[in-house]
N, CA, C, O and CB atoms as a CASP TS submission, in Angstrom:
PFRMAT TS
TARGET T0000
AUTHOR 0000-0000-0000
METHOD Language model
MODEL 1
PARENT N/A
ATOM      1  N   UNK     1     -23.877 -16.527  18.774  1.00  0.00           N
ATOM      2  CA  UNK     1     -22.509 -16.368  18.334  1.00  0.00           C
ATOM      3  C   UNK     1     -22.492 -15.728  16.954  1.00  0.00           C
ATOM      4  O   UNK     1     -23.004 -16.235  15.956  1.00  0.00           O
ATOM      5  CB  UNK     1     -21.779 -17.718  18.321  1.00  0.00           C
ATOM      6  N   UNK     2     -21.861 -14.580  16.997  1.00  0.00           N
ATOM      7  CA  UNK     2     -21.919 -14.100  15.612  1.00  0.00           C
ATOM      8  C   UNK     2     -20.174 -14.254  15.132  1.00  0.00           C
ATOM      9  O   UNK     2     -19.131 -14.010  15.739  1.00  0.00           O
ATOM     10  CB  UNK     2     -22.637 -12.318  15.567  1.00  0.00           C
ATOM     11  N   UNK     3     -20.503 -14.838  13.596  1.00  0.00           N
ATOM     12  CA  UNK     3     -19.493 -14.762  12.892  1.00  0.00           C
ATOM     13  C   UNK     3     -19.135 -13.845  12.027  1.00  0.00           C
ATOM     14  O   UNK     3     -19.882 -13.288  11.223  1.00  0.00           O
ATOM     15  CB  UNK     3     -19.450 -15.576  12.437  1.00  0.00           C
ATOM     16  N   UNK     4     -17.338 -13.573  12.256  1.00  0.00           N
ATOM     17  CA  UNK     4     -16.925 -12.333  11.113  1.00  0.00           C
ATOM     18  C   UNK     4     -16.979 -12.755   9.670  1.00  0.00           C
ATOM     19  O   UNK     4     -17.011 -13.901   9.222  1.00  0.00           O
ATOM     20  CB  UNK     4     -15.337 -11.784  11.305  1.00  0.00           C
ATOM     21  N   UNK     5     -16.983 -11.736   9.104  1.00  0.00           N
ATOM     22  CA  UNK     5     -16.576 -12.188   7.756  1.00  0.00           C
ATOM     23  C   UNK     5     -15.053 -11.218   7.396  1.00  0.00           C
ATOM     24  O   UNK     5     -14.889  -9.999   7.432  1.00  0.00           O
ATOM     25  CB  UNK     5     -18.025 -11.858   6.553  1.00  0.00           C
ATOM     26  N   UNK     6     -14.133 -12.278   7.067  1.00  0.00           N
ATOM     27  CA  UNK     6     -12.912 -11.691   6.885  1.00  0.00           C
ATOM     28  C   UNK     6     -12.694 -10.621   6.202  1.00  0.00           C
ATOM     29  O   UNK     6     -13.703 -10.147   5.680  1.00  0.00           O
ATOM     30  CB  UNK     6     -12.216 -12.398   6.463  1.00  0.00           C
ATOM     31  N   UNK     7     -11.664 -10.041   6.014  1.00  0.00           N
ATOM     32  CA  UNK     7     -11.805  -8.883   4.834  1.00  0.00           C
ATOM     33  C   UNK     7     -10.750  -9.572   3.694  1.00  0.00           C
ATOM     34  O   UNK     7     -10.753  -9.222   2.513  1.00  0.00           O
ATOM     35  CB  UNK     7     -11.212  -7.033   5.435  1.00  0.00           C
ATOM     36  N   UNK     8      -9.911 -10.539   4.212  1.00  0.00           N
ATOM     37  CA  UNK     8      -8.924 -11.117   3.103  1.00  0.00           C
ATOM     38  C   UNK     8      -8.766 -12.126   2.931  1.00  0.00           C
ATOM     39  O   UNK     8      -7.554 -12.342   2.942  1.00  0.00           O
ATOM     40  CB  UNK     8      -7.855 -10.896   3.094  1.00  0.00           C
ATOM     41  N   UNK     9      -9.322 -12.989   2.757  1.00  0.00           N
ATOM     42  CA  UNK     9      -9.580 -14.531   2.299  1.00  0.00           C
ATOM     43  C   UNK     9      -8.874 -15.233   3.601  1.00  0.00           C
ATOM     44  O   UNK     9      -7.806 -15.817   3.422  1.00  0.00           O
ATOM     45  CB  UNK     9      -8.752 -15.034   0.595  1.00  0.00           C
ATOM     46  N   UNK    10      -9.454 -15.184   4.905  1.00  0.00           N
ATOM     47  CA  UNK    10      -9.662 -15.859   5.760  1.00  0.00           C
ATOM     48  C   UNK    10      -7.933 -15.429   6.214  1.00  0.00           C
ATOM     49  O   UNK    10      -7.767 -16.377   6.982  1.00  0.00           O
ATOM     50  CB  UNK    10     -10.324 -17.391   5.373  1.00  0.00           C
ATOM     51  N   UNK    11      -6.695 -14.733   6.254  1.00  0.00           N
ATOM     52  CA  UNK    11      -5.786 -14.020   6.308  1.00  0.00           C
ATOM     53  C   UNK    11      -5.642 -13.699   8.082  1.00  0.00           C
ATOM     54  O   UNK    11      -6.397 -12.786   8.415  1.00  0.00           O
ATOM     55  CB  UNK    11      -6.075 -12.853   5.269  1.00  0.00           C
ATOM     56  N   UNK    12      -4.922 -14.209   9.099  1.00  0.00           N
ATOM     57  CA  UNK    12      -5.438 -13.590  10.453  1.00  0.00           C
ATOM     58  C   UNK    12      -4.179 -12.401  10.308  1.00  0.00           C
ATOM     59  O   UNK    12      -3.148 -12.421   9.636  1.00  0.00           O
ATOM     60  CB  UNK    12      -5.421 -14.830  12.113  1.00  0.00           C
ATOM     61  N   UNK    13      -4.723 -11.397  11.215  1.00  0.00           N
ATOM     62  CA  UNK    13      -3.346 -10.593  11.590  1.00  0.00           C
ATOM     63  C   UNK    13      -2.611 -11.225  12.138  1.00  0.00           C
ATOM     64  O   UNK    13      -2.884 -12.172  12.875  1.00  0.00           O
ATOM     65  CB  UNK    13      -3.357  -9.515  12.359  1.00  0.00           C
ATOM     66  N   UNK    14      -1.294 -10.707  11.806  1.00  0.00           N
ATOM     67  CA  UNK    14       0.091 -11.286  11.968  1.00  0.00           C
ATOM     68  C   UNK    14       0.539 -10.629  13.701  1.00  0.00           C
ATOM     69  O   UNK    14       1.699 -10.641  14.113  1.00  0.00           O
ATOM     70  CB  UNK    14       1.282 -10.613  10.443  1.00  0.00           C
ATOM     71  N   UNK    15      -0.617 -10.114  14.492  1.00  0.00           N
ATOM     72  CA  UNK    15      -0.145  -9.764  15.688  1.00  0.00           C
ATOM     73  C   UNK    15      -1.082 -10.264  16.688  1.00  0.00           C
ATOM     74  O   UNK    15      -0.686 -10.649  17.787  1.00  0.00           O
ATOM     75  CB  UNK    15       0.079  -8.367  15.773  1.00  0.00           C
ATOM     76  N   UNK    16      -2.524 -10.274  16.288  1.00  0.00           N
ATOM     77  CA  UNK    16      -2.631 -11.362  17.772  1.00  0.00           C
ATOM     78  C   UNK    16      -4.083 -11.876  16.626  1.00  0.00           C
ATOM     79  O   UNK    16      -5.257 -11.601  16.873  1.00  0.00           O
ATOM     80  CB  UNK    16      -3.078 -10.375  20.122  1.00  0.00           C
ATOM     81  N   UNK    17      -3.738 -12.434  15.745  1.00  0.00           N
ATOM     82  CA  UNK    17      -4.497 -14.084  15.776  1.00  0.00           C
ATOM     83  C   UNK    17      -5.414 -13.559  14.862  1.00  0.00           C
ATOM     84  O   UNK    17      -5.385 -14.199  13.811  1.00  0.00           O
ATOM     85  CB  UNK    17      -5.301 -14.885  17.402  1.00  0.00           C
ATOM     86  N   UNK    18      -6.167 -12.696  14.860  1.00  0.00           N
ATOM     87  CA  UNK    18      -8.048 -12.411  14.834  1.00  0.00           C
ATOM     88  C   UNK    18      -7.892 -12.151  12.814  1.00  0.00           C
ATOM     89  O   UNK    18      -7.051 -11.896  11.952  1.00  0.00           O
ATOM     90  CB  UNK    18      -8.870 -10.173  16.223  1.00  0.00           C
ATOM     91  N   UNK    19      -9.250 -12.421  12.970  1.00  0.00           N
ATOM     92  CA  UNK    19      -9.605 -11.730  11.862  1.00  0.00           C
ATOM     93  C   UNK    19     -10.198 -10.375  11.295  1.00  0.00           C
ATOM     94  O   UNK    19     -11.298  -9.952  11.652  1.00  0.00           O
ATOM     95  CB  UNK    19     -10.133 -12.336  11.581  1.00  0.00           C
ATOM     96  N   UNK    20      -9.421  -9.761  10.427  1.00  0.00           N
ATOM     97  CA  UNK    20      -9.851  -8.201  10.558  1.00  0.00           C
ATOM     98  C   UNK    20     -11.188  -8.186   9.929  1.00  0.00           C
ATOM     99  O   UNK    20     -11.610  -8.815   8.958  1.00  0.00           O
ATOM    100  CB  UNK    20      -8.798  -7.063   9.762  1.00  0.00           C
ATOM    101  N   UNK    21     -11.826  -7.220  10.795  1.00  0.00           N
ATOM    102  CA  UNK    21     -13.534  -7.149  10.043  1.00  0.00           C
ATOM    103  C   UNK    21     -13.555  -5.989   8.862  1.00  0.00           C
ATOM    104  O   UNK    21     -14.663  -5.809   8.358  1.00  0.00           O
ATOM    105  CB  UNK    21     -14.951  -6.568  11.408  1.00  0.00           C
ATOM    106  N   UNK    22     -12.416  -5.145   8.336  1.00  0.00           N
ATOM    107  CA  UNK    22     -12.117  -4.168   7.269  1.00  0.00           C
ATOM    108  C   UNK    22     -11.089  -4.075   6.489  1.00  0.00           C
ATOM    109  O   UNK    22     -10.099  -3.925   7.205  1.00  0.00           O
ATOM    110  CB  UNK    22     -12.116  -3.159   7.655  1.00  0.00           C
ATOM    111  N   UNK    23     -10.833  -4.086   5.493  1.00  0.00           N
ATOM    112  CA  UNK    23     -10.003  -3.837   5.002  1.00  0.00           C
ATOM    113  C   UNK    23      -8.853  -2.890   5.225  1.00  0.00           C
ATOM    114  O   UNK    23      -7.773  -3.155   4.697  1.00  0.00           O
ATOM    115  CB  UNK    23     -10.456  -3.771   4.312  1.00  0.00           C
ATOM    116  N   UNK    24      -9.002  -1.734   6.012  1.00  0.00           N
ATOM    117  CA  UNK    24      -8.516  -0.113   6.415  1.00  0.00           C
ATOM    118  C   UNK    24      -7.211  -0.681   7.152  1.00  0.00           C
ATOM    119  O   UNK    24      -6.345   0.194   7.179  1.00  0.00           O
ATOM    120  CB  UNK    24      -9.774   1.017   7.638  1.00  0.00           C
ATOM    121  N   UNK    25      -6.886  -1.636   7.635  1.00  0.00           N
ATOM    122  CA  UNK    25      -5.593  -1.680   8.249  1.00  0.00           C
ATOM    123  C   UNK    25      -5.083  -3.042   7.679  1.00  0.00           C
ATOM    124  O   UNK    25      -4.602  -3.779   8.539  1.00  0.00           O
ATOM    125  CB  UNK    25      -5.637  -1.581   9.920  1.00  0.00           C
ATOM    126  N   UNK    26      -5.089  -3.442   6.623  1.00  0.00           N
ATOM    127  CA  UNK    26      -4.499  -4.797   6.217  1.00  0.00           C
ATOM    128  C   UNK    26      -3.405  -4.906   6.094  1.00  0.00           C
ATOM    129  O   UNK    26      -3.152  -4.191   5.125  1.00  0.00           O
ATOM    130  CB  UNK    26      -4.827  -5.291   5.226  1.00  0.00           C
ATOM    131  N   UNK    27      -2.291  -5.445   6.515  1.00  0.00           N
ATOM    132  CA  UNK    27      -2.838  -7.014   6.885  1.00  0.00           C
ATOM    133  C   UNK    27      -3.455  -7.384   8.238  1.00  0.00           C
ATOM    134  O   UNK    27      -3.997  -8.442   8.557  1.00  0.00           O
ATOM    135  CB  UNK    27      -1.658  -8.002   6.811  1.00  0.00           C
ATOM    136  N   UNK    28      -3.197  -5.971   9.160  1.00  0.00           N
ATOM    137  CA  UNK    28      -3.793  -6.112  10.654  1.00  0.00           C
ATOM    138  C   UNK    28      -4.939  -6.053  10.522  1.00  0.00           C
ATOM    139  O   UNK    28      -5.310  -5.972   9.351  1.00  0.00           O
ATOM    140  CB  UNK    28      -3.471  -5.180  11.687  1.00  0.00           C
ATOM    141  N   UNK    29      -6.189  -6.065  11.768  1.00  0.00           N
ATOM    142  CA  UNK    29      -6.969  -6.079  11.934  1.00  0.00           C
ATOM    143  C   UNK    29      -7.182  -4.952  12.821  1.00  0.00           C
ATOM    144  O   UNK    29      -8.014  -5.257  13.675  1.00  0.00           O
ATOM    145  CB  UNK    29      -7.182  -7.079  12.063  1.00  0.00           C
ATOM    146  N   UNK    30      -6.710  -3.658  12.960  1.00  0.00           N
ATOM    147  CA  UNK    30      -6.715  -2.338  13.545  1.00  0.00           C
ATOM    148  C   UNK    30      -5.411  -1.639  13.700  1.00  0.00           C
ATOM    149  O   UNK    30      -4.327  -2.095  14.061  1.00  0.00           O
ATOM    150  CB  UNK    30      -7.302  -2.411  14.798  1.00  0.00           C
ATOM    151  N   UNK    31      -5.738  -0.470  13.361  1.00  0.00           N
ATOM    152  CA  UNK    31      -4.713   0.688  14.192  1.00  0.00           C
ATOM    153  C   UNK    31      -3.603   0.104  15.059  1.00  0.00           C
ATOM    154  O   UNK    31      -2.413   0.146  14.747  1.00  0.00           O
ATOM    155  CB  UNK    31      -5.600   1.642  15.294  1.00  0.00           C
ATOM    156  N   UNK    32      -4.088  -0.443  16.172  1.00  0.00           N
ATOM    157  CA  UNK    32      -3.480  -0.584  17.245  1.00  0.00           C
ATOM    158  C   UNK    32      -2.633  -1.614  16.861  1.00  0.00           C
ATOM    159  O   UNK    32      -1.464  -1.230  16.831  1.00  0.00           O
ATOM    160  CB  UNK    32      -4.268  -0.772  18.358  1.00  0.00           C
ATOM    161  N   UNK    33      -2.803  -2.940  16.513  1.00  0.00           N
ATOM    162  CA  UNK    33      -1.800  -3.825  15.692  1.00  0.00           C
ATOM    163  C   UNK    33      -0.948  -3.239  14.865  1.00  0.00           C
ATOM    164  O   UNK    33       0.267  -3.198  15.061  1.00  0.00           O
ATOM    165  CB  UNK    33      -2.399  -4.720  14.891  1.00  0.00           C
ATOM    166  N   UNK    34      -1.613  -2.687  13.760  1.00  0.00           N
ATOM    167  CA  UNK    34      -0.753  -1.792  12.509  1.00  0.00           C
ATOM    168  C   UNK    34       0.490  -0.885  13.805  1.00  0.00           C
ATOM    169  O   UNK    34       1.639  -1.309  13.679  1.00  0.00           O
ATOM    170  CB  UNK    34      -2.275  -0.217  11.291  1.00  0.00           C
ATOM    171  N   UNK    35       0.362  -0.038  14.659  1.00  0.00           N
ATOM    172  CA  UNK    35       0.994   0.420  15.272  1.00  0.00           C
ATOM    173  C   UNK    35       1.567  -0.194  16.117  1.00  0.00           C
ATOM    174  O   UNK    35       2.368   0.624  16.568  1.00  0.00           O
ATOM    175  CB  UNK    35       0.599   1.120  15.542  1.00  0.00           C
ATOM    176  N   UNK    36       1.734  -1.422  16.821  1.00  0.00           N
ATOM    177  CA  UNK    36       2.446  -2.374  17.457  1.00  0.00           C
ATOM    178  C   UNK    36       3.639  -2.937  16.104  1.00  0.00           C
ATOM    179  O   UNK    36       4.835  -2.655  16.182  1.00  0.00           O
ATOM    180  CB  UNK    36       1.247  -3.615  18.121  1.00  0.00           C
ATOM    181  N   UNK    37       3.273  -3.446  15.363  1.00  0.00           N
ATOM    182  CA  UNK    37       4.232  -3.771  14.124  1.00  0.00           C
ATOM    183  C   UNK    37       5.500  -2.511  13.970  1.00  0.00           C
ATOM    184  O   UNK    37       6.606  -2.480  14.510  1.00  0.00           O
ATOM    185  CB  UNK    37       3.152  -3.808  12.559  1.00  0.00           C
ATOM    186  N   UNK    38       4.788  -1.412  12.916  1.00  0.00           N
ATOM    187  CA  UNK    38       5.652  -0.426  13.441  1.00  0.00           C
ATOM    188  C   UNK    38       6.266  -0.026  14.072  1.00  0.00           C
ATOM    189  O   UNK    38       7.163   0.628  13.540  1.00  0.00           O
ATOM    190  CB  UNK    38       5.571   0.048  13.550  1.00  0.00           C
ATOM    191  N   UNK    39       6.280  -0.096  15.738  1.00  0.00           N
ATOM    192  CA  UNK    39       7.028   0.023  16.708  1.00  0.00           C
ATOM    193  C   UNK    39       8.250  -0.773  16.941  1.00  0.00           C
ATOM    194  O   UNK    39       9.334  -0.382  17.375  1.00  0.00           O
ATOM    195  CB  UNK    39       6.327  -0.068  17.564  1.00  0.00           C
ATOM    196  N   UNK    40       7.716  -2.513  16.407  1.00  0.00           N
ATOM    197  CA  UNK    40       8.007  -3.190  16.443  1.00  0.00           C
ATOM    198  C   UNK    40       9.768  -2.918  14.925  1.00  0.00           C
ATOM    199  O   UNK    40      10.900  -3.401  14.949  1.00  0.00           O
ATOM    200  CB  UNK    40       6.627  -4.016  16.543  1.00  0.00           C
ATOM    201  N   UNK    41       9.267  -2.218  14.176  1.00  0.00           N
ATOM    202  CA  UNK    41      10.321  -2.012  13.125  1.00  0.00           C
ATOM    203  C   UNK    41      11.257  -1.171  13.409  1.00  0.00           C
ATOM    204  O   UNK    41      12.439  -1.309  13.092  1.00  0.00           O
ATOM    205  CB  UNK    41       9.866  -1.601  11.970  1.00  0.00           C
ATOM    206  N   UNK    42      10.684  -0.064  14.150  1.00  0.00           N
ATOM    207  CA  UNK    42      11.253   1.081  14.460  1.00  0.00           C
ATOM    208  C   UNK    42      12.077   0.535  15.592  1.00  0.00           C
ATOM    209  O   UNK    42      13.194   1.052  15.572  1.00  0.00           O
ATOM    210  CB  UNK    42      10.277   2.253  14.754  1.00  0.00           C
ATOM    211  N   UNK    43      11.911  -0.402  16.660  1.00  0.00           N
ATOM    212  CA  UNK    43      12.892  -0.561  17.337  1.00  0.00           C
ATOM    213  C   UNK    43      14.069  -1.756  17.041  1.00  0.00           C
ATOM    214  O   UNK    43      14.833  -2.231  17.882  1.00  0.00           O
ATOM    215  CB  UNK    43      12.314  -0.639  18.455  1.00  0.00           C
ATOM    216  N   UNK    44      13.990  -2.086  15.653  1.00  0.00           N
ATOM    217  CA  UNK    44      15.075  -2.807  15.140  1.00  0.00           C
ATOM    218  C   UNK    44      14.694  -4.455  16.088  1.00  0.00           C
ATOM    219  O   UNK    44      15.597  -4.907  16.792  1.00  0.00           O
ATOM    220  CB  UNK    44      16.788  -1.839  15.538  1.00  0.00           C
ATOM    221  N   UNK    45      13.399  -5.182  16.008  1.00  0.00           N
ATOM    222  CA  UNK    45      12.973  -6.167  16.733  1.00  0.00           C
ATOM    223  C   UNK    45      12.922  -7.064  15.368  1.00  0.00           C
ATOM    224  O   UNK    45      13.038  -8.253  15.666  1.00  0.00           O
ATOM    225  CB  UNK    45      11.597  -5.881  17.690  1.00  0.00           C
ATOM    226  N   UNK    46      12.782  -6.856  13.952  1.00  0.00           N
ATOM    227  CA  UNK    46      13.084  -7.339  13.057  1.00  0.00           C
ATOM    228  C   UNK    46      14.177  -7.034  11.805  1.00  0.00           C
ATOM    229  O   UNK    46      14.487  -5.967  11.275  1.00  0.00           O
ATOM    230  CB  UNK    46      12.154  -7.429  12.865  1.00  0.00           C
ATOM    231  N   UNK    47      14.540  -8.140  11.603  1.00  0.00           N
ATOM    232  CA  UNK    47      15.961  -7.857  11.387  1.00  0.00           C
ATOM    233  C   UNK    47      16.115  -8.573   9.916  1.00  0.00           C
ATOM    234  O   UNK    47      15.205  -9.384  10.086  1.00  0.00           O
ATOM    235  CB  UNK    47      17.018  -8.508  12.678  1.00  0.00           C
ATOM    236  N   UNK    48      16.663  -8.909   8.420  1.00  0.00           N
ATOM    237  CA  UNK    48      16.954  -9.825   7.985  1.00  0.00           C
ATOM    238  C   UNK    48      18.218  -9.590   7.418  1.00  0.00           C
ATOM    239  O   UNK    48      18.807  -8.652   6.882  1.00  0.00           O
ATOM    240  CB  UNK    48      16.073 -10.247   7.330  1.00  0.00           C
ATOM    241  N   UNK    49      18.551 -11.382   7.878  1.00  0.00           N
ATOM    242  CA  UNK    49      19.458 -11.917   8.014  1.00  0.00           C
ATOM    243  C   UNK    49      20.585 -11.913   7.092  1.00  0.00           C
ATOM    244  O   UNK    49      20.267 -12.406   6.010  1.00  0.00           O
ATOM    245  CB  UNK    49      19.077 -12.799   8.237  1.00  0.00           C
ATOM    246  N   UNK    50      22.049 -11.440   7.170  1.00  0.00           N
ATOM    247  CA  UNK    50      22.631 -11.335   6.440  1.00  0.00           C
ATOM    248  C   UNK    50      23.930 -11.641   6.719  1.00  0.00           C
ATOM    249  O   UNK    50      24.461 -11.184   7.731  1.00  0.00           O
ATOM    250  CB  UNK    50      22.373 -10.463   6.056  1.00  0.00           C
ATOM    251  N   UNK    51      24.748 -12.634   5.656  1.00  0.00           N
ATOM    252  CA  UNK    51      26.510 -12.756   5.965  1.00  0.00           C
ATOM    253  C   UNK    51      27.468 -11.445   5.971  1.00  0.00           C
ATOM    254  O   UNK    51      28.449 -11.327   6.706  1.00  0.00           O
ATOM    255  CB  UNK    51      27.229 -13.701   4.724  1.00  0.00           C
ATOM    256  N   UNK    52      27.119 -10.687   5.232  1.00  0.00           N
ATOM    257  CA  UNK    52      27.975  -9.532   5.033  1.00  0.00           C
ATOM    258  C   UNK    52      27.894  -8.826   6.538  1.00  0.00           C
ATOM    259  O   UNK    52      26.881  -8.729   7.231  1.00  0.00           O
ATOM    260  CB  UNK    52      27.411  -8.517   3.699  1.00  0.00           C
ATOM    261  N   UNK    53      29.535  -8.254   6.929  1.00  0.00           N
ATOM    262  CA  UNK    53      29.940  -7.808   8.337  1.00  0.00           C
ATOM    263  C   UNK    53      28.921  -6.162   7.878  1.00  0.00           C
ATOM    264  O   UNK    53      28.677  -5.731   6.751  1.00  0.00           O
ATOM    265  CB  UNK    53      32.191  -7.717   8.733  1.00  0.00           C
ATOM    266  N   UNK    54      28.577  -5.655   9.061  1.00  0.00           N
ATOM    267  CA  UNK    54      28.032  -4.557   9.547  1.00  0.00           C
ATOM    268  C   UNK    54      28.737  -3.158   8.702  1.00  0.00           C
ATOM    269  O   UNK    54      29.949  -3.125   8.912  1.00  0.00           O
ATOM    270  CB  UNK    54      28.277  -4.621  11.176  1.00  0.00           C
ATOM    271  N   UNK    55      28.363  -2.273   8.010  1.00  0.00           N
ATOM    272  CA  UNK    55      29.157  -0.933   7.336  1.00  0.00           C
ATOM    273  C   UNK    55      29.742  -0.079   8.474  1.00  0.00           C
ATOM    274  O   UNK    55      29.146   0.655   9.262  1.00  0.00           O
ATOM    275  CB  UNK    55      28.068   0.124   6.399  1.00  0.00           C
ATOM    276  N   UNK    56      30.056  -0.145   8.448  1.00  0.00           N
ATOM    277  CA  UNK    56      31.246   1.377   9.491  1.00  0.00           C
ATOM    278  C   UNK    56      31.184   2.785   8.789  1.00  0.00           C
ATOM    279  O   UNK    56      31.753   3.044   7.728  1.00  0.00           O
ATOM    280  CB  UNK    56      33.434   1.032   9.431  1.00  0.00           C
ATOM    281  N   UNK    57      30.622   3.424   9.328  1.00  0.00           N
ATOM    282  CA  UNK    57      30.704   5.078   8.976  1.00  0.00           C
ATOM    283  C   UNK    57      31.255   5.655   9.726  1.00  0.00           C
ATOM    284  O   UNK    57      31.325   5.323  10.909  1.00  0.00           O
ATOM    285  CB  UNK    57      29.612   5.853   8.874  1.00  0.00           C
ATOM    286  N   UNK    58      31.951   6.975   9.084  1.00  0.00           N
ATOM    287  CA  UNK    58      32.784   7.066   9.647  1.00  0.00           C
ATOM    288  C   UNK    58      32.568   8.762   9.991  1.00  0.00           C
ATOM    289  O   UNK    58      31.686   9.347   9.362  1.00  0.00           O
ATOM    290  CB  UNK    58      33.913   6.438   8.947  1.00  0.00           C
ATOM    291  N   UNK    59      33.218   9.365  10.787  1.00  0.00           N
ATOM    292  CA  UNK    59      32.656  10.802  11.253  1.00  0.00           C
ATOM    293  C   UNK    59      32.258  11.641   9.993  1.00  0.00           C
ATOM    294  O   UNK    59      31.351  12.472  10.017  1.00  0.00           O
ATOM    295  CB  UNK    59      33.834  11.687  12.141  1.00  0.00           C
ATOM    296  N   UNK    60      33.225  11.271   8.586  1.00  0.00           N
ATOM    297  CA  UNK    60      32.723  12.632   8.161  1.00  0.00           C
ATOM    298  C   UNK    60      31.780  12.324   7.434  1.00  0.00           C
ATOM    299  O   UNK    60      31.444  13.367   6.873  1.00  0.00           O
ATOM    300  CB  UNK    60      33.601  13.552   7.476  1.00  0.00           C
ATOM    301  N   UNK    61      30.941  11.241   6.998  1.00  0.00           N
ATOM    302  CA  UNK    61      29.503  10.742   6.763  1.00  0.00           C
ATOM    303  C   UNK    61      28.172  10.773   7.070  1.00  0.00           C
ATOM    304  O   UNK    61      27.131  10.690   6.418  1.00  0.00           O
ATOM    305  CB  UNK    61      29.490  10.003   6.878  1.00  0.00           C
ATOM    306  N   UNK    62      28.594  10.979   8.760  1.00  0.00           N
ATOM    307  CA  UNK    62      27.393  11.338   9.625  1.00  0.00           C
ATOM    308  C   UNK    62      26.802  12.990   9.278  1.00  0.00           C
ATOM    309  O   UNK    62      25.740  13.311   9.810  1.00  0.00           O
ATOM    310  CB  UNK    62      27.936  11.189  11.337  1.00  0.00           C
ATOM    311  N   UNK    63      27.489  13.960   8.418  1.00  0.00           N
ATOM    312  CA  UNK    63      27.386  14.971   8.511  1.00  0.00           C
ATOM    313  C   UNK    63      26.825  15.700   6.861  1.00  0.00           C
ATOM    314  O   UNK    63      27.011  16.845   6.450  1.00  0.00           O
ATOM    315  CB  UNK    63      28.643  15.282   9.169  1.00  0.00           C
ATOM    316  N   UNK    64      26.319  14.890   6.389  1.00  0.00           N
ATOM    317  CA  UNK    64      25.821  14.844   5.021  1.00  0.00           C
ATOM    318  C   UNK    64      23.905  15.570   5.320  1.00  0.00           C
ATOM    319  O   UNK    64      23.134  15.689   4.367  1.00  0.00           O
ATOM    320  CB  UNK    64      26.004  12.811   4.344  1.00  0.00           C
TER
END
C-alpha cells in the first residue's frame, strides 16, 4: 500500500474526496475536478445567498 503525500496540509479536494499528489491544480487534485467545479460555476449550480430581489435590465442595457 503506498501512501500519498498531500500537497496541502492534508486538504482533500472539494470534488471527490482524494488527496492531490501536486500542487498544479489546488485546491483540486486534477484538471478534471478543477474543470468539473468550473462547469459547475458556469452553470449557475452555485449560488450565494442573498435578500435583495433579482436586478431587472432592461432592453436598452443589454446593448452596451
Amino acid at each position: 500500500m503506498t501512501s500519498k503525500k498531500p500537497a496541502n496540509n492534508n486538504a482533500a479536494c472539494p470534488i471527490c474526496k482524494q488527496l492531490p499528489e501536486t500542487e498544479k491544480y489546488l485546491p483540486f487534485c486534477s484538471a478534471r475536478c478543477a474543470d468539473i467545479d468550473l462547469g459547475r460555476w458556469l452553470k449557475g449550480s452555485y449560488a450565494i445567498p442573498t435578500n435583495e430581489a433579482p436586478t431587472v435590465i432592461s432592453s436598452d442595457e443589454e446593448d452596451y
